[in-house]
Backbone bond lengths (Angstrom), bond angles and torsions (degrees), N, CA, C in turn:
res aa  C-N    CA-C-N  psi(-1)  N-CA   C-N-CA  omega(-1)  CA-C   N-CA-C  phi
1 X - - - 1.453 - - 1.513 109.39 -
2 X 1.563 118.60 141.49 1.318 106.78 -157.76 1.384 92.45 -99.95
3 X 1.420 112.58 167.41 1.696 113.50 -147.84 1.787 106.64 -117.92
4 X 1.050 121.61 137.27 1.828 112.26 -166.34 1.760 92.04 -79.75
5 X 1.470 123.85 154.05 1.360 135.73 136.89 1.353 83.97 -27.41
6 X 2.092 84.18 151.08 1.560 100.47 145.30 1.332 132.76 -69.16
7 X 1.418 101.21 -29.16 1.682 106.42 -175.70 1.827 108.62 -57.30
8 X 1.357 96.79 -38.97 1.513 109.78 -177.66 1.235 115.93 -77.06
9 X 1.499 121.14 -7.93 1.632 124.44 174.65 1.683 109.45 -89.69
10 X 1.273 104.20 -34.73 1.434 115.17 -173.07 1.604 90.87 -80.38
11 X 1.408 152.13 -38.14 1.052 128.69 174.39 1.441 128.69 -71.17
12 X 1.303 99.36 -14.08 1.512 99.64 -177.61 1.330 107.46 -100.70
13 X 1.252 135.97 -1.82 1.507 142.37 141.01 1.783 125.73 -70.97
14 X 1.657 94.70 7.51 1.506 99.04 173.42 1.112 138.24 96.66
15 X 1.120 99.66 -9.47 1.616 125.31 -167.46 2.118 98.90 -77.99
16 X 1.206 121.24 134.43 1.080 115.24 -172.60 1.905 88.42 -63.07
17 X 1.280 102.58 -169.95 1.472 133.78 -169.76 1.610 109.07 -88.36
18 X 1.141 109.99 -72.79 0.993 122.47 165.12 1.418 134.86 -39.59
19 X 1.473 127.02 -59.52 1.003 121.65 131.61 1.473 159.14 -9.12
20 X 1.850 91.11 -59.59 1.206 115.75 177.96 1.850 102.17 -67.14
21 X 1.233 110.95 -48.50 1.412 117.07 162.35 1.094 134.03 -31.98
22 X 1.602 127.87 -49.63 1.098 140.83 178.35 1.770 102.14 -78.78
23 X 1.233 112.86 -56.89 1.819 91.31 171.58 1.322 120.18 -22.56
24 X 1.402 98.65 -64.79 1.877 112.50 -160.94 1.660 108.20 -63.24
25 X 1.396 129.02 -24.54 0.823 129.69 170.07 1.326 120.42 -87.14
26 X 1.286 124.39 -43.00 1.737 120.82 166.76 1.690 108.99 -68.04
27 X 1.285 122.04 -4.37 1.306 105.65 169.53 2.030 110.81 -114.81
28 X 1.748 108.98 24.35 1.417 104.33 170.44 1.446 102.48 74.94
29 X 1.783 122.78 21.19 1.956 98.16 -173.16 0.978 126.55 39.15
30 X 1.214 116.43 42.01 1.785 119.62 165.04 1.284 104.38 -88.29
31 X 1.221 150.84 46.61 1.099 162.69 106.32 1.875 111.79 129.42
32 X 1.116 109.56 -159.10 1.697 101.29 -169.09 1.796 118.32 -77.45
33 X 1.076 103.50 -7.83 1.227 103.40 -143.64 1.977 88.09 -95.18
34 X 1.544 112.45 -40.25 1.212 135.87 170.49 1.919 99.97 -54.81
35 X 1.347 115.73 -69.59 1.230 106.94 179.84 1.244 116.13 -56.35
36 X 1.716 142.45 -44.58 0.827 123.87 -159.82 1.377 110.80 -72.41
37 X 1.406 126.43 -26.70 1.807 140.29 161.65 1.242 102.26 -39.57
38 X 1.330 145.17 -57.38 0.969 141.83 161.01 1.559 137.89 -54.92
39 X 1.329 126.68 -46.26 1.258 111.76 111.63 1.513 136.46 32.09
40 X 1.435 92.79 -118.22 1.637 119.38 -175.61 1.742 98.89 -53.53
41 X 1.242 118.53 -50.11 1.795 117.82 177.11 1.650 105.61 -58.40
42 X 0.865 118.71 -21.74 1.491 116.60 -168.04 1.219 121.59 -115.68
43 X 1.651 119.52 -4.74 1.610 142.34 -178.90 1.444 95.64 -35.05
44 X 1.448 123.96 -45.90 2.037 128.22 -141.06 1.644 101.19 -96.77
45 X 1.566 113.98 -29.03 1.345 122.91 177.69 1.714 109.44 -43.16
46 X 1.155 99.71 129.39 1.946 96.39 174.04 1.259 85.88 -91.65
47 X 1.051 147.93 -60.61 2.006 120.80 -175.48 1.486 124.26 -50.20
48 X 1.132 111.31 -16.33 1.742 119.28 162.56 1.476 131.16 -0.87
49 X 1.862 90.61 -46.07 1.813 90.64 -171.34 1.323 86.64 -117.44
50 X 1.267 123.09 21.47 2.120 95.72 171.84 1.138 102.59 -89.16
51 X 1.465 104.82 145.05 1.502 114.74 171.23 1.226 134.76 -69.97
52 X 0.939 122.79 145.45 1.666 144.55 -143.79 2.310 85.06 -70.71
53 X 1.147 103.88 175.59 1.025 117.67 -157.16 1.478 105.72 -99.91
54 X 1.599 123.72 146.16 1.745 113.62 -172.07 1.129 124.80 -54.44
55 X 1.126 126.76 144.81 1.636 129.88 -177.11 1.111 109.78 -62.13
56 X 1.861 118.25 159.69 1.567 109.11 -161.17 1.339 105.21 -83.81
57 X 1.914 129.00 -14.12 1.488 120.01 157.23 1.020 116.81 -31.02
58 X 1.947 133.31 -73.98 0.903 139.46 -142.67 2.031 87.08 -82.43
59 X 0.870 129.65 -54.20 1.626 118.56 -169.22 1.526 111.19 -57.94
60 X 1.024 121.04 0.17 1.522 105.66 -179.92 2.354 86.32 -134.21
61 X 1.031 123.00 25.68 1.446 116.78 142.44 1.820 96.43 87.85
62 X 1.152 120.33 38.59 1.396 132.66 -163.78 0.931 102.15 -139.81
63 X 1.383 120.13 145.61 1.622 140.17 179.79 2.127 92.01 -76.15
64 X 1.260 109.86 117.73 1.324 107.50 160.68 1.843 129.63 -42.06
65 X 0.999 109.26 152.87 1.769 106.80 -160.86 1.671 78.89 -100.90
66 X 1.354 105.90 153.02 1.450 135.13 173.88 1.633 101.07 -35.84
67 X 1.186 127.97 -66.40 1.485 128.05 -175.35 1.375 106.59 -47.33
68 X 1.496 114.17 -49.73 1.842 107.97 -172.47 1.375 105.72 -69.32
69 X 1.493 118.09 -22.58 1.977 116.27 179.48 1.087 88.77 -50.90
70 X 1.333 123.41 -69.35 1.424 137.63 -142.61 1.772 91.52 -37.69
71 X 1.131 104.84 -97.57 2.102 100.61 -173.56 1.558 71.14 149.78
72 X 1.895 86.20 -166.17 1.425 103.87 174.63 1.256 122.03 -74.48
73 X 1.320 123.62 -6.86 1.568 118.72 145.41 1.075 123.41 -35.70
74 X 1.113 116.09 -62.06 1.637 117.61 -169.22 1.634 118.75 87.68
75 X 0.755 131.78 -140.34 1.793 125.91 176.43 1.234 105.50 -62.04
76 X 1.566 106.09 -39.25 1.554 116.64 -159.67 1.803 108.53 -44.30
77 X 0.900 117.43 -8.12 1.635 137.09 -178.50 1.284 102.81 -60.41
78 X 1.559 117.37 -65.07 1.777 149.95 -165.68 0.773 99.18 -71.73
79 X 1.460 137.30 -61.93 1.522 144.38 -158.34 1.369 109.46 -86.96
80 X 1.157 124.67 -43.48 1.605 132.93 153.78 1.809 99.72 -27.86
81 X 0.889 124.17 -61.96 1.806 94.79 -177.52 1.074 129.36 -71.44
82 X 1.242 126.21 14.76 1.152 125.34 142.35 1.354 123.23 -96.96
83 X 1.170 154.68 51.11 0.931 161.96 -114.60 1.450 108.85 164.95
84 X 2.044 95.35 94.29 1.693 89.47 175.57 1.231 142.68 -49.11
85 X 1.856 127.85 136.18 1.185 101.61 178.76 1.588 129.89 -79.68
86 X 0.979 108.68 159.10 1.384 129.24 -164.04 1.526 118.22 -76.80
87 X 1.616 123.36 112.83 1.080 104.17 -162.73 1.395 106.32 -73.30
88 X 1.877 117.34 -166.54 1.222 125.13 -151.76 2.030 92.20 -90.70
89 X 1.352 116.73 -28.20 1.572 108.64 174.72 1.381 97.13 -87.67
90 X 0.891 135.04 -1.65 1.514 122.77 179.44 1.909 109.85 -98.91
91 X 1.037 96.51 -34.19 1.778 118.24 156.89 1.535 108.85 -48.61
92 X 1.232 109.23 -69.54 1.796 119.60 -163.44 1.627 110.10 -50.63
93 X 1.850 84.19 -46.48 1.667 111.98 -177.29 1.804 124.35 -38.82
94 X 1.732 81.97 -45.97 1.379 104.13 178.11 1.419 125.74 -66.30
95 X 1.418 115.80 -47.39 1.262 144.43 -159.55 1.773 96.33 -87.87
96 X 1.353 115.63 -36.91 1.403 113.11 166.88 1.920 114.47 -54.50
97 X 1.100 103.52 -47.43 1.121 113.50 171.24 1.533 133.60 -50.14
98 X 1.357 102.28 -48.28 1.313 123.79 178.47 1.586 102.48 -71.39
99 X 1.603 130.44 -43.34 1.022 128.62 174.19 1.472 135.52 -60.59
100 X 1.459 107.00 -22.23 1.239 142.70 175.19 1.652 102.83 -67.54
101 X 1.307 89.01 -57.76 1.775 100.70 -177.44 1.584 111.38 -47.33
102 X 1.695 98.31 -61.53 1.419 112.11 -177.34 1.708 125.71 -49.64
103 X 1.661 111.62 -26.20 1.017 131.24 -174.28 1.519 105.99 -81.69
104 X 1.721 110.35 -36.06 1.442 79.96 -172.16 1.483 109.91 -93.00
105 X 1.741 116.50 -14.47 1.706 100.74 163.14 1.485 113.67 -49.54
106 X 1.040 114.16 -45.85 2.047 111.44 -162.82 1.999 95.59 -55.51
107 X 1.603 102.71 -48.13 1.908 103.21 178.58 1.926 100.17 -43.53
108 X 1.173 110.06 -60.46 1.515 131.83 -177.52 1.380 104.71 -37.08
109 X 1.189 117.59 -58.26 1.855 122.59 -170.36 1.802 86.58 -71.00
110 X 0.836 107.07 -64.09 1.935 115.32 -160.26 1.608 95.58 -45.34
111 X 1.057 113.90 -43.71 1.872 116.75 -166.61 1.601 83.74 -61.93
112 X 1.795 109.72 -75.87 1.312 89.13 -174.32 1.596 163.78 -37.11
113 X 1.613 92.29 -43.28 1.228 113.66 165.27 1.771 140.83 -66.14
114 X 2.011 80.17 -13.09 1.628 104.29 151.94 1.175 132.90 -84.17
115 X 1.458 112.91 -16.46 1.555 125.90 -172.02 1.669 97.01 -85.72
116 X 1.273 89.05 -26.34 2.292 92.70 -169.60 1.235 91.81 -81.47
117 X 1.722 127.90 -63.25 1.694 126.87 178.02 1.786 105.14 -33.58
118 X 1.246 116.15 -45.83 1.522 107.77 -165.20 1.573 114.47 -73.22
119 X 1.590 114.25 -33.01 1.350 143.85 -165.43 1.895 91.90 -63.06
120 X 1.609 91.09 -61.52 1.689 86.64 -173.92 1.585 118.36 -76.85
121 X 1.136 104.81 -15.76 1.950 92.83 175.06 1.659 105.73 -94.02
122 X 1.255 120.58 10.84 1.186 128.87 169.81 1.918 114.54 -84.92
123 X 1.417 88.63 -48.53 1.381 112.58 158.74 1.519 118.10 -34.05
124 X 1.597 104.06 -88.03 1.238 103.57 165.56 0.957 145.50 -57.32
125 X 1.247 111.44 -12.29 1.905 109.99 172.69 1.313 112.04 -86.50
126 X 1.536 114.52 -9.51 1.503 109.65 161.75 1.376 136.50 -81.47
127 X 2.085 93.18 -23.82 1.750 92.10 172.93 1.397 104.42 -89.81
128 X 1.388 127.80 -12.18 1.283 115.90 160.72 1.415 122.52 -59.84
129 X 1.207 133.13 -33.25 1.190 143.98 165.01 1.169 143.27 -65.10
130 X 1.699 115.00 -31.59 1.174 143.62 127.06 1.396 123.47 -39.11
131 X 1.536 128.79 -40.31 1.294 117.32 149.96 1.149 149.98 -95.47
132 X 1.455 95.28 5.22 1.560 112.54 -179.16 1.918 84.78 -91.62
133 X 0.876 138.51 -28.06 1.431 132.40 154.95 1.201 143.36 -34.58
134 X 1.605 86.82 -66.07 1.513 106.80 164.68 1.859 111.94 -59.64
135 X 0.985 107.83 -49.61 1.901 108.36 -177.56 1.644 116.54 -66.82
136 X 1.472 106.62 -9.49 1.154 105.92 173.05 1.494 120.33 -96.93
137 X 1.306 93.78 -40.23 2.245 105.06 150.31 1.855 111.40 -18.66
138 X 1.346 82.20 -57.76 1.899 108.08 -159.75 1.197 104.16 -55.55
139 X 1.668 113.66 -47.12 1.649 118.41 -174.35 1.174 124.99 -84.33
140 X 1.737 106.52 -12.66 1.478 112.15 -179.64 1.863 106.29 -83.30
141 X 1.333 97.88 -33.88 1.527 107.72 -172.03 1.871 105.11 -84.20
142 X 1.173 122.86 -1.75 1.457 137.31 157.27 1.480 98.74 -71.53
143 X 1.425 122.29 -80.63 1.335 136.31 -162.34 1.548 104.84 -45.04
144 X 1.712 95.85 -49.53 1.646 84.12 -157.89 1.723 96.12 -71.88
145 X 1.110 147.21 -45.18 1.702 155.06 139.36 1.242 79.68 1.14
146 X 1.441 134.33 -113.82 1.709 124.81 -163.87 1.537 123.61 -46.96
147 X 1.047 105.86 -16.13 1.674 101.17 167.66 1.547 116.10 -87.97
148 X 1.427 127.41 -19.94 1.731 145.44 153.37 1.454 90.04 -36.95
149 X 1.492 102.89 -74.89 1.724 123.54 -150.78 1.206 105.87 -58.16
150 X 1.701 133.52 -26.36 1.241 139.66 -168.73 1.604 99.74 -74.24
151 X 1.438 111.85 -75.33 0.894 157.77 153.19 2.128 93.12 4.35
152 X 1.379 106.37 -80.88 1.117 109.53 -174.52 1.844 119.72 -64.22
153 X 1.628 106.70 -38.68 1.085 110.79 171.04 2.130 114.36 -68.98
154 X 1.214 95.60 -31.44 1.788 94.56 176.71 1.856 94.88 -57.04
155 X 1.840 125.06 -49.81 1.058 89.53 -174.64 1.351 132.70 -106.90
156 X 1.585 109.09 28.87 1.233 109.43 157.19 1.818 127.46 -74.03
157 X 1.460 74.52 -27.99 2.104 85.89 175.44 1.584 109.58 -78.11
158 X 1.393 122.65 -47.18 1.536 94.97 153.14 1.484 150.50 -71.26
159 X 1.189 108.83 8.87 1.424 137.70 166.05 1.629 95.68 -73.59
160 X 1.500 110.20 -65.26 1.596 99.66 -171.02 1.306 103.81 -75.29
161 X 1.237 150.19 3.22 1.424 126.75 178.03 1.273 100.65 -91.02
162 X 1.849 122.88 -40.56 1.565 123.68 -179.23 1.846 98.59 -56.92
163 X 1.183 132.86 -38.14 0.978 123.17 177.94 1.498 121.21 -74.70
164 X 1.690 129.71 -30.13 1.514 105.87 158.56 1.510 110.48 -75.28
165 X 1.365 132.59 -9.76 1.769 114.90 -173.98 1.680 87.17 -80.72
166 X 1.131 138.08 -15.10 1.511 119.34 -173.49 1.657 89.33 -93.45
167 X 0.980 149.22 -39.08 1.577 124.26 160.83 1.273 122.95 -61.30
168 X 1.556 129.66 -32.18 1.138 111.82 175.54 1.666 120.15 -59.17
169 X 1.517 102.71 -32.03 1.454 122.65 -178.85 1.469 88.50 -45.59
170 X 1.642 124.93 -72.22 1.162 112.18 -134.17 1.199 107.20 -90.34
171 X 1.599 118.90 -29.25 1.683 102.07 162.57 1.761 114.40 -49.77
172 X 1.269 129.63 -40.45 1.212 110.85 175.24 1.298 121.21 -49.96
173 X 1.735 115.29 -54.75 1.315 98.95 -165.26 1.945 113.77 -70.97
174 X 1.564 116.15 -1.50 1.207 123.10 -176.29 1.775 105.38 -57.57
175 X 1.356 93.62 -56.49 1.541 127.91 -164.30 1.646 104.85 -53.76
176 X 1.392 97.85 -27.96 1.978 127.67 -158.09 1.439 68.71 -70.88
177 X 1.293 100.44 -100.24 1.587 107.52 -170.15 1.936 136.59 -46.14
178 X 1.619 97.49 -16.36 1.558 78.09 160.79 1.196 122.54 -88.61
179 X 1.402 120.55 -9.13 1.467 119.50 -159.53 1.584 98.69 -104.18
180 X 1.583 114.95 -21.84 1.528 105.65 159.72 1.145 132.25 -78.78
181 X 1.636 125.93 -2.44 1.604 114.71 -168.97 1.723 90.46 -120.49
182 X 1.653 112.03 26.30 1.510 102.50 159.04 1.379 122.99 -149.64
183 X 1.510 100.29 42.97 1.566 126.16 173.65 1.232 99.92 -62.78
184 X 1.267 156.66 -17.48 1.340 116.17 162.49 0.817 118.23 -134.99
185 X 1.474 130.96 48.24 1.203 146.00 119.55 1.872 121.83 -49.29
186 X 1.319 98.15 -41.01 1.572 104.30 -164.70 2.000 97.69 -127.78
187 X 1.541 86.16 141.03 1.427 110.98 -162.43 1.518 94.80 -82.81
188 X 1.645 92.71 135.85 1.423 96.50 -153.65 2.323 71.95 -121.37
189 X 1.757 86.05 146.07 1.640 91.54 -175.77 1.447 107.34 -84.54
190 X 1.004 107.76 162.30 1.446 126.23 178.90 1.667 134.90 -70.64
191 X 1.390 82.56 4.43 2.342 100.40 158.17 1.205 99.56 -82.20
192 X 1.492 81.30 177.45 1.664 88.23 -167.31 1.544 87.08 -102.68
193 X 1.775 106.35 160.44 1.617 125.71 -167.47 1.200 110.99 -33.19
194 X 1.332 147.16 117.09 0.944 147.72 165.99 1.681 120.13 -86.68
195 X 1.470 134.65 160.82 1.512 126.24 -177.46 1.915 121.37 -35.71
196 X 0.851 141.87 -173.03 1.869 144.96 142.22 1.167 111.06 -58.35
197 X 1.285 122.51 114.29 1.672 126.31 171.79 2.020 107.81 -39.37
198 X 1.056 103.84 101.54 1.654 88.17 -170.70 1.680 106.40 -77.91
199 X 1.383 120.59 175.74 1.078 130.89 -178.41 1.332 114.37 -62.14
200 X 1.343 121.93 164.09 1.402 130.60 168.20 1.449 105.39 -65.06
201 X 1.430 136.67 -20.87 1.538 130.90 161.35 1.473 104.98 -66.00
202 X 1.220 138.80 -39.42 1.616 122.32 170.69 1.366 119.85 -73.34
203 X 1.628 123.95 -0.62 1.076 103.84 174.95 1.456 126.00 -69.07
204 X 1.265 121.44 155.81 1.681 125.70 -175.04 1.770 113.77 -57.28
205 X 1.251 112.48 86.47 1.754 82.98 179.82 1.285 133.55 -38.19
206 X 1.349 117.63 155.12 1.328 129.59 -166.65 1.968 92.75 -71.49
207 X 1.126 95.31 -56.10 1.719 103.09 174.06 1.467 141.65 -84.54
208 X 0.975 139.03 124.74 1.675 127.67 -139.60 1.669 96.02 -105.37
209 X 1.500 98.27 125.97 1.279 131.64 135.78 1.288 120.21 8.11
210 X 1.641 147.38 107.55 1.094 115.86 157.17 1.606 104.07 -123.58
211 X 1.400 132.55 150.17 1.378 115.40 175.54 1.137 106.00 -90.89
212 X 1.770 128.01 -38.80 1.452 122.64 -170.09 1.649 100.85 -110.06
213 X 1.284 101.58 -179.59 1.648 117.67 -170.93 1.750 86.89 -150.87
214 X 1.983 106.92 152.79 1.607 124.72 -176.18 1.141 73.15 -124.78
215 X 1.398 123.99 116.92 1.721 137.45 112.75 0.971 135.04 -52.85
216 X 1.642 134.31 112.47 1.157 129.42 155.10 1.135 119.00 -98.50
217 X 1.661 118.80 134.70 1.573 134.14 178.79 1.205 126.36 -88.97
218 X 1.355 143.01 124.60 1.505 120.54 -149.85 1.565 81.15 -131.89
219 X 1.857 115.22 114.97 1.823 92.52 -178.80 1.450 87.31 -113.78
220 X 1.674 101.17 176.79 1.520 128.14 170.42 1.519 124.50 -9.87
221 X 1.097 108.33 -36.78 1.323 114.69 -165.71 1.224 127.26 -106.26
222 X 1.393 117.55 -4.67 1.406 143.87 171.36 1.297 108.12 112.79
223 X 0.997 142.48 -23.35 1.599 152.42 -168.05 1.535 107.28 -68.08
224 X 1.303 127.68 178.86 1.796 118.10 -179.01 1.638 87.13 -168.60
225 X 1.415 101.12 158.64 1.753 120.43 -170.59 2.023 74.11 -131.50
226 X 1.648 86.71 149.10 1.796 116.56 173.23 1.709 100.97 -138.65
227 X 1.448 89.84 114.04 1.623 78.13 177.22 1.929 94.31 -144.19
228 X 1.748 114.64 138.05 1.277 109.18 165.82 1.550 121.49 -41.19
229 X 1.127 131.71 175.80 1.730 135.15 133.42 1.537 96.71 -160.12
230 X 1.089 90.96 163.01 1.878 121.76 168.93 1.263 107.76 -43.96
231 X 0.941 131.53 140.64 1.749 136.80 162.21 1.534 115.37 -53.45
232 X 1.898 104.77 -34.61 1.386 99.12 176.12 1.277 106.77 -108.60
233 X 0.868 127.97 32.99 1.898 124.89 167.88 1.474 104.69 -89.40
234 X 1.414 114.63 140.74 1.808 133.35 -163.51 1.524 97.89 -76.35
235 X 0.901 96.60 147.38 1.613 110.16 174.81 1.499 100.67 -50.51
236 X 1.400 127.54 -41.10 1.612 120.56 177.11 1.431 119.65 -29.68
237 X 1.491 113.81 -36.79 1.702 110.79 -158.49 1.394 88.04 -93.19
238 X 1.411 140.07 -23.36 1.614 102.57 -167.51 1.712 90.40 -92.31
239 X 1.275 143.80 7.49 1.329 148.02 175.42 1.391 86.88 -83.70
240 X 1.067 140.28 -45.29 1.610 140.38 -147.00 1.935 101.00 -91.99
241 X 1.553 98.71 -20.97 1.669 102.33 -172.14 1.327 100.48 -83.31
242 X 1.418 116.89 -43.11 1.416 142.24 -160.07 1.774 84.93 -55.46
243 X 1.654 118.13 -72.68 1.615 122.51 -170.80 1.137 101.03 -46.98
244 X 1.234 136.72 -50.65 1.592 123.88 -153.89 1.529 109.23 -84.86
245 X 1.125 124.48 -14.75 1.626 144.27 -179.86 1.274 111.95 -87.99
246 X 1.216 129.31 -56.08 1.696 122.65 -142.16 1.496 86.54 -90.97
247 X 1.449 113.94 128.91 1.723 122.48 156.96 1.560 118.19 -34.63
248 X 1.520 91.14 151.22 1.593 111.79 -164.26 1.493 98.18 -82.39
249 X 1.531 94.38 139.62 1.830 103.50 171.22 1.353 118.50 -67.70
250 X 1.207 108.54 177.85 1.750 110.64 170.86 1.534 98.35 -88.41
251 X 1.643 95.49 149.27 1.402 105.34 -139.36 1.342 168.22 39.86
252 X 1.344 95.98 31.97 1.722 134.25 160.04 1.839 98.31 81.24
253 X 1.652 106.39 -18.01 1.877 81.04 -173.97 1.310 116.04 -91.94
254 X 1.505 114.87 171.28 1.409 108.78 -163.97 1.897 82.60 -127.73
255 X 1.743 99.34 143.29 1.142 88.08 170.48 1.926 100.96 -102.28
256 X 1.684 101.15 176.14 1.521 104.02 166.45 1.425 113.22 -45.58
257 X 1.491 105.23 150.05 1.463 131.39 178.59 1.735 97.88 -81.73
258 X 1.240 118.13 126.64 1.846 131.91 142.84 1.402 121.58 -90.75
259 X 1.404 128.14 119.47 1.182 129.91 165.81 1.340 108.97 -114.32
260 X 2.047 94.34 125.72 1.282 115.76 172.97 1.811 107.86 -113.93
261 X 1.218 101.15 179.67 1.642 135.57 -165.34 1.461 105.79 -117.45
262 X 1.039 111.58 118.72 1.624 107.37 -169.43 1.576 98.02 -71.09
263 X 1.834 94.40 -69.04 1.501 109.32 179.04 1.574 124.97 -117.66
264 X 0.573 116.08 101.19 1.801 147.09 42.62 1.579 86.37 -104.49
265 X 1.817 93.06 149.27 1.690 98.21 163.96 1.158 127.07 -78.78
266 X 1.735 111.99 122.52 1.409 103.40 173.70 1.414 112.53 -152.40
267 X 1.112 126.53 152.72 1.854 135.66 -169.97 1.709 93.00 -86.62
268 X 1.371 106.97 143.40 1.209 104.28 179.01 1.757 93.89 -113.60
269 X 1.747 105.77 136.63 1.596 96.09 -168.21 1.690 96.43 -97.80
270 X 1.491 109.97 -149.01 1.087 122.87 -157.06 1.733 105.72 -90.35
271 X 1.514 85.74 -35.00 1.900 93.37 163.91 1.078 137.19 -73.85
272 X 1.673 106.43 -8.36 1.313 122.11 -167.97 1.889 98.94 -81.73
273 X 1.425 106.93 -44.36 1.585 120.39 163.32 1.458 128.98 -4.72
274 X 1.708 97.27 -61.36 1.265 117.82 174.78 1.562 114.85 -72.77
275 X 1.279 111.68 -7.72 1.678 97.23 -157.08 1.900 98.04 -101.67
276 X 1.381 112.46 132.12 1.829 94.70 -166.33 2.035 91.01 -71.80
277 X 1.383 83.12 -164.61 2.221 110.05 -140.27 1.630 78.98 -85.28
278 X 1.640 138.83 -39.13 1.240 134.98 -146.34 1.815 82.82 -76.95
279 X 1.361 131.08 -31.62 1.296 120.92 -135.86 1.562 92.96 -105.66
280 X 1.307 107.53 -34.37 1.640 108.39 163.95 1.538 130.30 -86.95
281 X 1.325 103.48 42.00 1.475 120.37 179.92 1.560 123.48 50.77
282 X 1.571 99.90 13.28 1.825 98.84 168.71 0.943 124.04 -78.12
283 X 1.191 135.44 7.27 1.820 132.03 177.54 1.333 101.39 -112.06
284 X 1.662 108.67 130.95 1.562 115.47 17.14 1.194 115.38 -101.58
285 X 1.599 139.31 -0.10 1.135 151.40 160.61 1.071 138.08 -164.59
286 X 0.940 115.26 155.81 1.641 109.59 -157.69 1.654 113.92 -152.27
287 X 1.241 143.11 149.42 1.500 146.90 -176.01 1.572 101.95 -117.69
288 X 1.329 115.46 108.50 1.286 135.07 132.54 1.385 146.15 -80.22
289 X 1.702 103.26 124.59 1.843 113.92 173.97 1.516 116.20 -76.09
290 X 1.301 127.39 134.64 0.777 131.05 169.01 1.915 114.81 -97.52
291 X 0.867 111.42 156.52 1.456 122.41 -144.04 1.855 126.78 -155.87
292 X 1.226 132.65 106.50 1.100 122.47 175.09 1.301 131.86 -55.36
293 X 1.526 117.84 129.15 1.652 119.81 -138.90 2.134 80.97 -97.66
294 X 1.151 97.61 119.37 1.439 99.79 161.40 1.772 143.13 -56.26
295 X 1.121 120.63 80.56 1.381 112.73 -171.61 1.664 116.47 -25.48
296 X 1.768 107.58 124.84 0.922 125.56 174.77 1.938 114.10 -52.68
């Protein structure tokens, strides 16, 4: 069966002319299978169909030599007329073939270009993952840092309470003994014995006690965080709850936290941090604004 040019296979698979031309020639006529690879890689190029550049006859002022007439054919032009024509099932026959061909490079590119699509969202879901890792490192090693700090300050405050019940102890038993070795000196009333006059440290304060304080956080966006703390925990930790809590901005940075005072208005500074919530008039509760901290 007599066999078409390539130029003539690539046209009857659709491929404009021109085009088809420039394959066969940027790939040396190494036959169809080479051009059409080239081709299919180069389908998306918008320079695709410009034509290839003047032959070096015509650039240096010379009638082109028979081989450069030829094109990307090549002889195959000349020798082609002799070359029976091809009937119309022997045509179809061909062109089935060629289509076949063409079909399974395009499967070939598509597989690939799925293997690269899969490669890179594989990619990324690992450095996403990798940093959603890493940021969770950050908050655990925050937390557990304020859970240290709790931790140490809870037992410094029972340290100081065992240390006023051992003075209250001992002013009592002081009191025990002065007021017993001068009973009859001093006129004792006519009820019956009542407790040891205790010290002015046991008296009931006039003002009550609170150990904890309810914060409410009111941030930017209208939303608010409520969280207990200690009466003596520093203003630092509910600044420190506030960061690890309040949702992330657009574009992942967070600026510094400001804590304000509704009523009376007031900025709480950097010294204020250190000072615990009982001593800055937040107990037993209190409502805080949160606020963008102005670069110094």
């Amino acid at each position: 069966m007599a066999e078409l040019t390539a130029l003539e296979s690539l046209i009857e698979m659709g491929f404009p002319r021109g085009r088809a031309e420039k394959a066969l020639a940027l790939t040396g006529n190494q036959g169809i299978e080479a051009a059409m690879d080239w081709l299919m890689e180069h389908e998306d190029e918008p320079d695709v169909d410009e034509p290839l550049p003047t032959p070096l006859g015509h650039a240096l002022g010379r009638e082109p030599t028979v081989l450069e007439q030829s094109g990307p054919e090549g002889t195959g032009s000349t020798a082609g007329e002799g070359k029976p024509v091809l009937s119309e099932e022997e045509r179809q026959e061909q062109t089935k073939r060629m289509l076949e061909l063409v079909a399974q490079k395009q499967r070939e590119r598509e597989e690939r270009e799925e293997r690269e699509a899969l490669e890179r969202e594989r990619q990324r879901r690992k450095q996403g993952q990798e940093l959603s890792a890493a940021r969770q490192r950050l908050q655990e090693d925050e937390m557990r840092r304020a859970a240290e700090e709790r931790r140490r300050e809870k037992a410094e405050e029972l340290a100081a309470r065992q240390r006023v019940r051992e003075k209250i102890e001992r002013d009592k038993a002081e009191r025990a003994k002065k007021y017993g070795g001068n009973v009859g000196s001093r006129p004792s009333p006519p009820t019956e014995p009542g407790p040891v006059p205790s010290s002015p440290s046991q008296e009931p304060p006039s003002k009550r006690e609170y150990d904890q304080c309810r914060i409410q956080v009111r941030l930017p966006d209208g939303t608010s965080l409520t969280q207990t703390f200690r009466a003596r925990e520093q203003l630092a930790a509910v600044r420190l709850y506030v960061e690890l809590h309040r949702g992330e901005e657009p574009g992942g940075d967070q600026d510094p936290v400001q804590l304000l005072s509704g009523f009376p208005r007031r900025a709480f500074s950097e010294a204020d941090m250190e000072r615990p919530l009982q001593e800055l008039g937040l107990v037993p509760s209190a409502v805080l604004i949160v606020a963008k901290k102005c670069p110094s």
